[in-house]
N, C-alpha and C positions, 0 to 999 in steps of 0.2 A: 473798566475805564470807558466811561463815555466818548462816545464819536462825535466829534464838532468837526461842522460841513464847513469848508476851505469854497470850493465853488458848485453852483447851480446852473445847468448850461436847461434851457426849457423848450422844449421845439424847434431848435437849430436848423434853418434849412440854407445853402450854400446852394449856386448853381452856376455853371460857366457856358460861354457862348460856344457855339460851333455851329459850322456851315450849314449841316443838315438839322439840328434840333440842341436845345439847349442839355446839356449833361447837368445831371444832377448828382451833386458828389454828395452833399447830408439833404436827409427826408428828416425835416419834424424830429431830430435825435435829441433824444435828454440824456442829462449825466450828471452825476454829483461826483463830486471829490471832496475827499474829507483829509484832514491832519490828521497826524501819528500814524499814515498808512498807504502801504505801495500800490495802485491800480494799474493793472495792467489792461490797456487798452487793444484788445485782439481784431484781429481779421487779415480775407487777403487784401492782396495786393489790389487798391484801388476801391477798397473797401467804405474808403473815407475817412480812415483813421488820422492821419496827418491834417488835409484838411482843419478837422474839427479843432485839432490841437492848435494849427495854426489862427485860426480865429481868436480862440482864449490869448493867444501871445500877439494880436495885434499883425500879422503880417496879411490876414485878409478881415474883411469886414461879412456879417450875417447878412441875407438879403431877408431873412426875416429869426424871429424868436425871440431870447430874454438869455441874459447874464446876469448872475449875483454871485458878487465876490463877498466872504461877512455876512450874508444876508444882507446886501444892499446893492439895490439893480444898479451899475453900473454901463457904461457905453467906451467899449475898447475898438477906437481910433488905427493904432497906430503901434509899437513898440514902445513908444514914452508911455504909454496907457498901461500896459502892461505891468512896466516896472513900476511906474508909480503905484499898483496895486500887487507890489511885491511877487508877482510873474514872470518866472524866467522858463524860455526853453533850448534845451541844447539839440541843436539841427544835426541831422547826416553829416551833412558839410559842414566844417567847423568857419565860423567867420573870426578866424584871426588874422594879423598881419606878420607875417612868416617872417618877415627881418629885423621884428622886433624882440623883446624881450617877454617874459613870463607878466610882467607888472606892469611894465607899459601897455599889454594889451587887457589887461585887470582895470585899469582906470582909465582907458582909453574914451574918450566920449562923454567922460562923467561932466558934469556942471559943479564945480566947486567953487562958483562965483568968482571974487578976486584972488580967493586963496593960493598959495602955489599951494602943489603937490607935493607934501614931503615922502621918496621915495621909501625912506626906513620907516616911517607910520604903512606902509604898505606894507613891507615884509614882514611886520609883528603882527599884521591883521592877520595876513597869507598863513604865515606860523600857527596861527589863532584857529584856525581854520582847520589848518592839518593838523592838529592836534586833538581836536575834538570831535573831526568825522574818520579820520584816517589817510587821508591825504596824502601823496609826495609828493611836492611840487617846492622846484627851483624857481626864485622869484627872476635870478637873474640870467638863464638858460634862454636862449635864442629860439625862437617857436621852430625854424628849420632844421634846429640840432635835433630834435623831439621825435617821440614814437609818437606813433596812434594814440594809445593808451595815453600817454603823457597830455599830448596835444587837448581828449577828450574831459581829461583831470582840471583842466585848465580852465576848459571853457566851465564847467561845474562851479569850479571854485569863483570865475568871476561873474557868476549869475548872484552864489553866496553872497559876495564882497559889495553887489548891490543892492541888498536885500530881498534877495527868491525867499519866501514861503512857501512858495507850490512850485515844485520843479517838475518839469517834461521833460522828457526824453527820446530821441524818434530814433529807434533801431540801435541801440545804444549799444550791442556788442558785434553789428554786422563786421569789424573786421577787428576784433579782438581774439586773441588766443583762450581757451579755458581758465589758463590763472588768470589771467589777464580779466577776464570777466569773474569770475570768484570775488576778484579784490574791489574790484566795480559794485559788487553785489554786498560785500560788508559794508563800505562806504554807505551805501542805499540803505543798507539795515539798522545805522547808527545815528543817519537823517531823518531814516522816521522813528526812531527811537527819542528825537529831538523834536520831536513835533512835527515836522516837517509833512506837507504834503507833497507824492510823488508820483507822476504818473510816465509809465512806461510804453510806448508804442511799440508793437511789438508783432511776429507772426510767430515764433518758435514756442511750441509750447510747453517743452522740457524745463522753457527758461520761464513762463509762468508761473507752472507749478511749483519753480524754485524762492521765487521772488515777491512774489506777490501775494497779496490776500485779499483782494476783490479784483472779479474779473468782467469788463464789459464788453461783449462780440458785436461788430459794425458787419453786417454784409450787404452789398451793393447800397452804400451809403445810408441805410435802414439800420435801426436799433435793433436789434435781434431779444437781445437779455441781459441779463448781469446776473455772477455768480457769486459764491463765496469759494476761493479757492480751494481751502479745505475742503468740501462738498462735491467737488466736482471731479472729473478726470480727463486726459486727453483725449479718450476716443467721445468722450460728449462736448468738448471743446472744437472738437473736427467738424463733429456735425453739427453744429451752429453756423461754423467756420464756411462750410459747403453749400447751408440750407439743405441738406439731406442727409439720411444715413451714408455712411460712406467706407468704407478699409482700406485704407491706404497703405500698404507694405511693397518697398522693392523686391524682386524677387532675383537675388543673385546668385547665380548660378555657379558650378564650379568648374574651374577654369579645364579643358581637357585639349589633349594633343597640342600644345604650347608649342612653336615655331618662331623663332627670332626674326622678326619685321623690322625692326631699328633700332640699332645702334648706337650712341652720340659721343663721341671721345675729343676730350678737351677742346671744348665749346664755349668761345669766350666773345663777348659781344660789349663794341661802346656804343652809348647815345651820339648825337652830333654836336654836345659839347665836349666828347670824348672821357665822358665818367663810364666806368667800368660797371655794365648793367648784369652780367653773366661772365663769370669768372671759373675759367677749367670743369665745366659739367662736362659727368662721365655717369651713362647708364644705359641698360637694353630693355628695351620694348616687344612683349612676347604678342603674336598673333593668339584671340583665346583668352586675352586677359584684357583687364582693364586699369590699367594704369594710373592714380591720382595723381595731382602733385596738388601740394599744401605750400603756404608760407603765408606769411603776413602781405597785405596790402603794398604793390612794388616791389615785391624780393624778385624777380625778374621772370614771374610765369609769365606774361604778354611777349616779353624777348624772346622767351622760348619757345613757344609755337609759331611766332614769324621767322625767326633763324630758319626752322626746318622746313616751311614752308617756301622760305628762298626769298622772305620781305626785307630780310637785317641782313647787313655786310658784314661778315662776319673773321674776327681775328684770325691772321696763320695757324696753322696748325690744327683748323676743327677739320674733325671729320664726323660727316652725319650717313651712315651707313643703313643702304634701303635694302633691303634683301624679298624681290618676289613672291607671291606664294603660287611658284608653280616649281615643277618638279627640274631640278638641274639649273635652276635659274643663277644667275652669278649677281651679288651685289652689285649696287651703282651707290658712288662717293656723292650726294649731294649735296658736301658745301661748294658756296657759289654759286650754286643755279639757279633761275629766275624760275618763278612759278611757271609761264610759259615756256619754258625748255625743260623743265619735270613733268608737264602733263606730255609733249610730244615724246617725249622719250615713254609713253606709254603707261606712266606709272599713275598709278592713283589714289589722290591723296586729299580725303576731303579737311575740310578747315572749317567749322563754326567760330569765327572770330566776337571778342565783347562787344565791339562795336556794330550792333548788328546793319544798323543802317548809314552806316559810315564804311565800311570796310565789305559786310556779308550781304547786302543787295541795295536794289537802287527804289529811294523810295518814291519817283513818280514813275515807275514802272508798274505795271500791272503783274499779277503773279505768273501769268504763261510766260511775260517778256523775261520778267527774273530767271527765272527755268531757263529760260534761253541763253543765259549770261555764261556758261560752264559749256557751254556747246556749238556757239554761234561759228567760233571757225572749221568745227566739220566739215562743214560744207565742201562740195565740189565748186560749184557755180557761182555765177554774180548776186543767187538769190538767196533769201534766206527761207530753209523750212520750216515753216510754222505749225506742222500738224505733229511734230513727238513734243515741241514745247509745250504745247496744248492738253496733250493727251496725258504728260509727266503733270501739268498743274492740275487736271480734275485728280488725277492716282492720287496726291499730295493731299489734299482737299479731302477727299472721300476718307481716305485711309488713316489720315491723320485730325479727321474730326476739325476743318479750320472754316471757321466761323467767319462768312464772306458771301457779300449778295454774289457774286460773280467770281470767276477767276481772269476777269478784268479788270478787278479793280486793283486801284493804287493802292499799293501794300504799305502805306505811309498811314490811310485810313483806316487799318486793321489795328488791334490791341497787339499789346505788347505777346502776348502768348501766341498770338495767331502766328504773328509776325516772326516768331520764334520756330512753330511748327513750320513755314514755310522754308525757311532756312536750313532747319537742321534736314525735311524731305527733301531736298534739291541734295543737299551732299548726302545722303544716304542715297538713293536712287542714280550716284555713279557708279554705285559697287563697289567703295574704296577697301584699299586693305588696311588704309591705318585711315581714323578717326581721331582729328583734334577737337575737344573743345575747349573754349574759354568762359567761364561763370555761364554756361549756358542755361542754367537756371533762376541766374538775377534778375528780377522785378518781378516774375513768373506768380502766378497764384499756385495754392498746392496741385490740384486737380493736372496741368500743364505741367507742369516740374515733376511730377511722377511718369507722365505722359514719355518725359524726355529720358527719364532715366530707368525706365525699360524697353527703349528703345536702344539705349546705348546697352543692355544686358541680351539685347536681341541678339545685336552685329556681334557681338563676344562671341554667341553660340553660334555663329556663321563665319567662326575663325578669325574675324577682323581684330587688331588691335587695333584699342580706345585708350587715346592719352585724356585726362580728365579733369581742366584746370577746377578749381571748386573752393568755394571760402565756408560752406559750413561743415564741420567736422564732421558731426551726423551721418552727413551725408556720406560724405567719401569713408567712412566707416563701416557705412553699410554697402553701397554700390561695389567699393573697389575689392580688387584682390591685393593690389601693395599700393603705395602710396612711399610718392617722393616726395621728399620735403627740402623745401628751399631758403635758404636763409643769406639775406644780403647777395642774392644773385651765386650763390654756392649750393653742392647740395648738401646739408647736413645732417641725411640719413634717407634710408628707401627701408622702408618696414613692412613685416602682415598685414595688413588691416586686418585679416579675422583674426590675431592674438594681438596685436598692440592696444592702448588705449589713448583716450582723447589727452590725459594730463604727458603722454609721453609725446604724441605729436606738438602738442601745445611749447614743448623744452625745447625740440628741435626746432620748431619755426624762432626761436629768440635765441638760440646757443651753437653756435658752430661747434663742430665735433665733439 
C-alpha cells in the first residue's frame, strides 16, 4: 500500500525569550506525516517535542520554515487554522468543561450558523464513532463524573466529530493503567487502519515499539533521525534519545535486615470541602525496602505523604507509628504533629514533595539559602551559620552532578532536573530514616530519573526506608520491593513487585478488593 504524506513540516525553527539569551526549542526540524500510520514522535524531556506539535495545531506560530498540509503550503494562525485543515491535538491537560456533558463539550464552540443543534444528531454521530474506531463514550455523562481514561476518550472523539485527519497526541497514556492504555492503543490501530493519520508524543519506549511504525527522535530541539520501528530497538532508541551510547538499568538491590520504621493504622483524611480523600489506610513500612505506591491520578497518594509528614489534619483514630532505628528505641504516635514538632522530637524524616517549588524549596533563593531552609533554627544565636549551608550546597552540586554557574544561584534558573537534584540532596544529606517521595521523577529526562532512582536504591542499602509515590509501572516494577496500590483513597492491595505484573497492578488501581 502506498504512503500518502498527511503533512510536511520543512526547517521548523521556534525560539522563546529569556533574560539571559533566547532558548531555542526547534533547530531547522523537518518531519512528514503520512496517513494509514502511527508516528511516534520521541525524546526527552524538553526535547521540543510538544513544541513542534504545537505549531502544527495552531497554539504557537514558526519564527521561521514551511508547512504543507496535502501538498499545499499552508500558514497555520491559530486553532481555527488547524481545524479548518482537519488538525486535531489532544493536550496533557484536557480542555473540557467539567460541568458539562459528554456532547455539550463535542459541539461546544462549533459554528453552525443559524442552525440550532440537534442534540440526538449528536449522539448518532457519537455512536458513529464508537462503533467504528472502538469507542465508549456516554454522550450524556457529566465530564466530573469521568475517569481519566474516559475524560481522554472524549476529547478524541470531539477532535473526530470535527473532522481530525491527523490526530496528535501529547503523552497520551501518562496517567492511564495498562488496560487502560491497551484499549487506547486498539482504538489507535483501527484509526489508522481508517486512514487516519496519528502522531504520538511520546518518551516511553516499550510504548513505541508497541504502537508505532515510524519513529522520529528530537534531542535538544535538533532532528536527530527517523526510524522505521520494525528496524530498530530500544537501546538504539536510547542512544539517539541521550546523543550517546548509553545503559541505563536500575540497579535494585535486595532488601536485607528489614526493621519496621512505619506503621499507618486507619488513616483517614478530608479535603476542606470535607470529601473523603483517604479512607482507613492500613500498612508497614520496612527500614531496607523500598516501598511503592501506585493508583491512578488523585486516588490520594499526595494525602498520604502530607498526613505522615504532619501537613493534613487528619481523622480520629489514625495512628501513624514512627519506630527509631536505634537499639531499644520505643515508637512515637505521629498523628497530629506539626512537621516542626517531628523534627524537634529528633526524628527524621525527609519529604520530596510534587510540587517542587511550591512546597520543596523557594525559588528566589539561591542553592546554599535552600540548604539552609531544614536547618536555620539550629542555631544557638541571633545569627545565622552560613558556612555548613555552603559547604551542604557545593557536596550537592559536586556529588549530584548539578548543572549551575554557582551555588548562588536562584534555583528558579535551574532546569527542571537540576532543580530536582537539589531537592532530593538537601533531604538526603539529613540522614533520614524514612524517605518520601512524590513523582520525583516527573518532567525529569531519562539520564536524571536514573540518577534519582539509584539514589533512592542507595538509602535502601543504608537501612533507610523509601516510600515511592510513582505513576509509571515500569518503574515501580523495577525499583520497588512491594508496591501499594491505592484506589479511590483505599488501599486495594500491597503486592511483590519482583512476582506481580503490570496487568495485575493495572486491576488494582480501578477495583477495590
Amino acid at each position: 500500500m502506498s504512503i500518502k504524506n498527511a503533512v510536511r513540516m520543512v526547517d521548523i525553527t521556534k525560539t522563546f525569550a529569556a533574560k539571559a539569551a533566547k532558548v531555542v526549542a526547534n533547530n531547522k526540524v523537518c518531519l512528514d506525516i503520512n496517513y494509514g500510520e502511527v508516528l511516534a514522535l520521541l525524546g526527552e524531556n524538553g526535547s521540543g517535542k510538544t513544541t513542534l506539535m504545537n505549531m502544527l495545531s495552531g497554539i504557537y506560530a514558526p519564527d521561521s520554515g514551511d508547512i504543507y498540509v496535502n501538498g499545499k503550503h499552508v500558514t497555520i494562525n491559530n486553532p481555527s487554522d488547524a481545524f479548518a485543515l482537519h488538525i486535531g491535538m489532544i493536550h496533557q491537560h484536557f480542555k473540557l468543561v467539567e460541568v458539562m456533558t459528554a456532547a455539550e463539550n463535542i459541539i461546544l464552540g462549533l459554528d453552525e450558523g443559524n442552525k440550532l443543534i440537534d442534540l440526538k444528531n449528536v449522539h448518532t454521530r457519537v455512536k458513529d464513532f464508537c462503533d467504528r474506531y472502538g469507542f465508549v463514550v456516554n454522550p450524556d455523562k457529566k465530564v466530573y463524573d469521568m475517569s481519566v481514561s474516559e475524560k481522554q476518550t472524549l476529547e478524541i472523539v470531539k477532535q473526530l466529530y470535527r473532522g481530525a485527519d491527523i490526530l496528535i497526541l501529547d503523552e497520551p497514556t501518562a496517567v492511564l493503567t495498562p488496560q487502560e492504555t491497551q484499549k487506547l492503543f486498539a482504538v489507535l490501530r483501527n484509526m489508522k487502519a481508517d486512514g487516519k493519520a496519528v502522531v504520538i508524543i511520546t518518551h516511553k519506549l516499550h510504548e513505541v515499539m508497541d504502537i508505532s511504525d515510524r519513529v522520529v527522535v528530537l534531542l535538544k530541539g535538533n532532528y536527530v533521525g527517523e526510524l522505521m520501528t520494525k528496524d530498530t530497538n530500544p537501546q538504539e532508541l536510547t542512544n539517539m534519545m541521550v546523543g550517546r551510547p548509553t545503559t541505563l538499568n536500575i540497579d535494585r538491590s535486595k532488601p536485607e535486615n528489614l526493621r519496621k520504621c512505619l506503621e499507618v493504622k486507619n488513616l483517614s483524611v478530608k479535603d476542606i470541602y470535607g470529601v473523603l480523600k483517604l479512607k482507613d489506610v492500613n500498612f508497614t513500612c520496612y527500614g531496607g525496602e523500598v516501598l511503592g505506591v501506585a493508583g491512578i491520578s488523585g486516588s490520594g497518594q499526595r494525602e498520604l505523604l502530607e498526613a505522615i509528614a504532619g501537613l493534613e489534619k487528619l481523622e480520629p483514630g489514625a495512628e501513624i507509628l514512627y519506630t527509631p532505628n536505634t537499639p531499644g528505641a520505643q515508637e512515637e504516635n505521629l498523628a497530629g504533629m506539626s512537621p516542626v514538632r517531628i523534627k524537634n522530637m529528633g526524628i527524621s524524616l525527609a519529604f520530596v514533595p510534587e510540587d517542587r517549588l511550591g512546597m520543596g524549596l523557594v525559588g528566589n533563593m539561591d542553592i546554599a539559602e535552600n540548604m539552609m531552609l531544614k536547618s536555620y533554627k539550629d542555631g544557638s544565636g541571633p545569627l545565622l551559620d552560613l558556612k555548613k549551608p555552603k559547604a551542604l550546597a557545593e557536596k550537592v552540586v559536586k556529588e549530584l552532578e548539578v548543572l549551575t554557574p554557582s551555588i548562588h544561584t536562584p534555583v528558579r534558573r535551574l532546569s527542571g532536573g537540576n532543580i530536582q537534584k537539589v531537592l532530593v540532596g538537601r533531604e538526603i544529606e539529613q540522614h533520614p530514616s524514612l524517605i518520601m517521595t512524590a513523582y520525583a521523577v516527573r518532567g525529569l529526562d531519562i539520564n536524571t530519573s536514573y540518577t534519582i532512582y539509584n539514589l533512592m536504591d542507595e538509602q535502601k542499602q543504608k537501612g533507610v526506608a523509601v516510600l515511592f509515590v510513582g505513576e509509571d509501572l515500569d518503574v515501580l516494577l523495577e525499583l520497588c520491593d512491594r508496591i501499594l496500590v491505592l484506589c479511590a483513597g483505599q488501599v486495594s492491595g500491597i503486592v511483590d513487585a519482583r512476582k506481580t505484573t503490570k496487568e495485575e497492578v493495572g486491576l488494582l488501581m480501578t477495583h477495590l478488593g
